[in-house]
C-alpha positions as CSV (number, residue, x, y, z in Angstrom):
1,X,0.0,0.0,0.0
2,X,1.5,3.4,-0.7
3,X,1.0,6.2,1.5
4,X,-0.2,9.2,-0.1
5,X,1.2,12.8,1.3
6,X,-1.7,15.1,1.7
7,X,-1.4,18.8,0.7
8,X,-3.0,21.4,2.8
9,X,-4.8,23.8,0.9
10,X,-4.7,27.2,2.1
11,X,-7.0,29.9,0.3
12,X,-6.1,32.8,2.6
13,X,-5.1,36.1,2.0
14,X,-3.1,39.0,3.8
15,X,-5.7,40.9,4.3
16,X,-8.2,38.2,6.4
17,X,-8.3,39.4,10.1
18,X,-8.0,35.9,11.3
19,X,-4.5,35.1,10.3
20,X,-2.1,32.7,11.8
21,X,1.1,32.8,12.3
22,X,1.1,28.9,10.6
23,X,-0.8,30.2,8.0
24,X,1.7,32.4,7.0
25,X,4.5,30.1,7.4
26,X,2.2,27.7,4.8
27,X,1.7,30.9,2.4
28,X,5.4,31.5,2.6
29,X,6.1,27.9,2.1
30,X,4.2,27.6,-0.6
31,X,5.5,31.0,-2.1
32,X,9.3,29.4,-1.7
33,X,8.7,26.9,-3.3
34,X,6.8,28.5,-6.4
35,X,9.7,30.8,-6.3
36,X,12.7,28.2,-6.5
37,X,10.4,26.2,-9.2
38,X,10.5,30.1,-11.3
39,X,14.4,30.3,-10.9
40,X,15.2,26.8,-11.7
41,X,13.6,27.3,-15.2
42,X,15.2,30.7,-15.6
43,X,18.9,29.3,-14.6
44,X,18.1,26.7,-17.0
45,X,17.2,29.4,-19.4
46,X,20.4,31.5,-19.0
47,X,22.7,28.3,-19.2
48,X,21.1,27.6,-22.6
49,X,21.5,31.2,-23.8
50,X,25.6,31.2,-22.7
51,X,25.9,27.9,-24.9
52,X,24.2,29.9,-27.9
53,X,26.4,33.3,-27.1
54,X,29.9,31.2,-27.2
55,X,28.7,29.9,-30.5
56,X,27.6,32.9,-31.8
57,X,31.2,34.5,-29.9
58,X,33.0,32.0,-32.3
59,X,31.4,32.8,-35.6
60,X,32.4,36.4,-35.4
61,X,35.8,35.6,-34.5
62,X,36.1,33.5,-37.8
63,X,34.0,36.2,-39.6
64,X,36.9,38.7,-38.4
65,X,39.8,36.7,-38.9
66,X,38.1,36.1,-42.4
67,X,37.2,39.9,-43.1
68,X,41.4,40.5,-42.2
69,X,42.6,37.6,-44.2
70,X,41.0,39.0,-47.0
71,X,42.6,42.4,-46.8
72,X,45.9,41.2,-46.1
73,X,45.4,38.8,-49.6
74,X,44.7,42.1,-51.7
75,X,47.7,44.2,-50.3
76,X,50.2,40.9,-51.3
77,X,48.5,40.6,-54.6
């Protein structure tokens, strides 16, 4: 039999008069959490991006070296 983990569901706001201290822990558990989920796609994002910028880095180096090889041909010629 497996266990299932419950989830408490807490449909509260900042502005109720009632407010717990442990339901603001669960909001601002719940809020981490949403928040690390966010960054984790965004660091995976940015690490994509850096691959495609070193690429990108190394096509206008060869477009460069290129563009001088070129001039250097025409002043020997």
């Amino acid at each position: 039999m497996v266990a299932k983990k419950e989830e408490t569901v807490v449909s509260l706001s900042l502005e109720d008069k009632d407010l717990q201290a442990k339901d603001v822990l669960l909001l601002l558990e719940r809020h981490e959490s949403e928040c690390n989920i966010r960054y984790e796609a965004i660091n995976e994002k940015l690490a994509s991006q850096s691959e495609t910028l070193k690429t990108l880095d190394m096509r206008m180096w060869g477009i460069a070296a290129l563009i001088i090889a070129t001039f250097l041909a025409e002043k020997l010629a």
